[in-house]
C-alpha positions in Angstrom: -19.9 -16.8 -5.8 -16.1 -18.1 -4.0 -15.9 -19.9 -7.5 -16.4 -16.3 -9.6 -13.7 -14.6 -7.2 -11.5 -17.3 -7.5 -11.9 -16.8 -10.9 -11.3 -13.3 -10.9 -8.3 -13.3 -8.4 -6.7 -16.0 -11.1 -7.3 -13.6 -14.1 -5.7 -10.7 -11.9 -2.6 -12.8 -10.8 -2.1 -13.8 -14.2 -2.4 -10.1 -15.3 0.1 -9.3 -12.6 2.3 -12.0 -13.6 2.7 -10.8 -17.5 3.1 -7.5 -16.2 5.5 -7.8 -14.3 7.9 -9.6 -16.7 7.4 -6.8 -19.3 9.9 -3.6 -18.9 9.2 -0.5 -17.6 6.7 1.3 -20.1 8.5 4.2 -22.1 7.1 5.8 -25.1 9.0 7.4 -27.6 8.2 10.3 -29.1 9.5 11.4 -33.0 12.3 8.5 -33.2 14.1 10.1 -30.6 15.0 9.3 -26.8 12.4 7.6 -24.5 10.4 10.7 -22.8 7.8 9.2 -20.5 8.3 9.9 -16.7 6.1 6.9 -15.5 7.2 3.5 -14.5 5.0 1.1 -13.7 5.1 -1.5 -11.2 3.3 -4.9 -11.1 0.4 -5.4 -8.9 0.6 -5.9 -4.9 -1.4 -8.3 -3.0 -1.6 -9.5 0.5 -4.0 -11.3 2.4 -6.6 -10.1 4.9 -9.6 -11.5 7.1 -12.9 -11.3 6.2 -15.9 -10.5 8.8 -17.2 -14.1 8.4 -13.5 -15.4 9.1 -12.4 -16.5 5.9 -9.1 -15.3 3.8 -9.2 -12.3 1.5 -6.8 -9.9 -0.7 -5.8 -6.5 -0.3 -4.7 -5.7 -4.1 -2.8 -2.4 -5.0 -1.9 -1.0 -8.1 0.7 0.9 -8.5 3.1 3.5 -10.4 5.8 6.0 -10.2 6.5 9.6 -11.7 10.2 10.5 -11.8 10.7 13.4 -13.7 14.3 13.8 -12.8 16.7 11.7 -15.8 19.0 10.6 -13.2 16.7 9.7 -10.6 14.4 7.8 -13.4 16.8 5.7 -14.4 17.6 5.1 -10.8 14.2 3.9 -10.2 13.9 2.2 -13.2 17.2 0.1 -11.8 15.4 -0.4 -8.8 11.8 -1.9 -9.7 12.6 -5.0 -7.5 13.8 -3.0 -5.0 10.3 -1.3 -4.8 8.3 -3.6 -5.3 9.7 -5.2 -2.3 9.5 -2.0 -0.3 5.8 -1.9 -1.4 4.9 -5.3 -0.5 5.9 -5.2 3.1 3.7 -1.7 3.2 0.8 -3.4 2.1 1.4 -6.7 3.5 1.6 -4.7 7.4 -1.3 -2.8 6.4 -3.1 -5.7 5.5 -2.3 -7.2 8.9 -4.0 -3.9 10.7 -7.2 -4.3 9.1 -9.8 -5.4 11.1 -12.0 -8.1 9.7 -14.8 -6.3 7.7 -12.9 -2.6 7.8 -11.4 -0.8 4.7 -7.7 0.1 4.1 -6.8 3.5 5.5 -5.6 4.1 2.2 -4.6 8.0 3.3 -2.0 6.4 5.6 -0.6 3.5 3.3 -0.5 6.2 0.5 2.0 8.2 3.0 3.9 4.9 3.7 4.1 4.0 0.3 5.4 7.7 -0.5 8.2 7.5 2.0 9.4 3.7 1.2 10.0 5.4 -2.0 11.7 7.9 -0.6 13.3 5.6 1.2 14.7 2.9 -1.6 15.6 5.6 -4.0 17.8 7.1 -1.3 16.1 10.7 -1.9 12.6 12.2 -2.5 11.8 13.3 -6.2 9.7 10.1 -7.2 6.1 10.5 -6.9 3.8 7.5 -6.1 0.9 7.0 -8.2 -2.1 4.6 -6.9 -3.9 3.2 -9.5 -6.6 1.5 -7.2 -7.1 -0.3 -3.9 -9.6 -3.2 -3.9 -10.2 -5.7 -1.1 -11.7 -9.1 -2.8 
């Protein structure tokens, strides 16, 4: 069983990994300029307890929606920036979870919204979770 989710947790990073060196996804649309809104970001980990006291991961997928040209390319400029910003939200909320307890995702959801906020210098980017699974 700890060798299947070692397993898994290898597969994931390596997912992660390839991920994260490929660019921002855009998609154009009849030859023309790019026209997606999304950006997506490579995976987040941290570690947590488990109730029988060994090491788990708190993994987080996650995106952005930036309608707004100027403030897309922005974020776009500033995917190490976020990433960042995103690991040290999920890294302390990983550090408040009591061994055997689920993420509060509702409140790391808000954190996540506002370190956003935050590293983009104004609001106009919207998060996008793509899920929340503790391993």
């Amino acid at each position: 069983m700890d060798r299947r989710a070692l397993l898994g947790l290898a597969a994931l990073t390596l997912s992660a990994a390839t991920s994260a060196a490929a660019p921002a996804r855009a998609r154009s649309e009849g030859g023309g300029a790019s026209t997606t809104t999304f950006i997506a970001l490579p995976t987040v980990t941290a570690t947590i307890l488990r109730p029988n006291g060994r090491r788990g991961v708190l993994t987080v997928e996650i995106g952005v929606d930036v309608a707004d040209p100027a403030l897309n390319t922005r974020a776009q400029q500033s995917t190490p920036r976020l990433s960042a910003a995103y690991n040290t939200v999920v890294q302390r909320t990983a550090s408040a979870m009591l061994p055997g307890a689920p993420p509060n995702v509702e409140r790391m959801v808000t954190q996540l919204q506002a370190a956003t906020d935050a590293t983009l210098g104004r609001a106009g980017a919207r998060l996008l979770i793509g899920s929340v699974m503790v391993a």
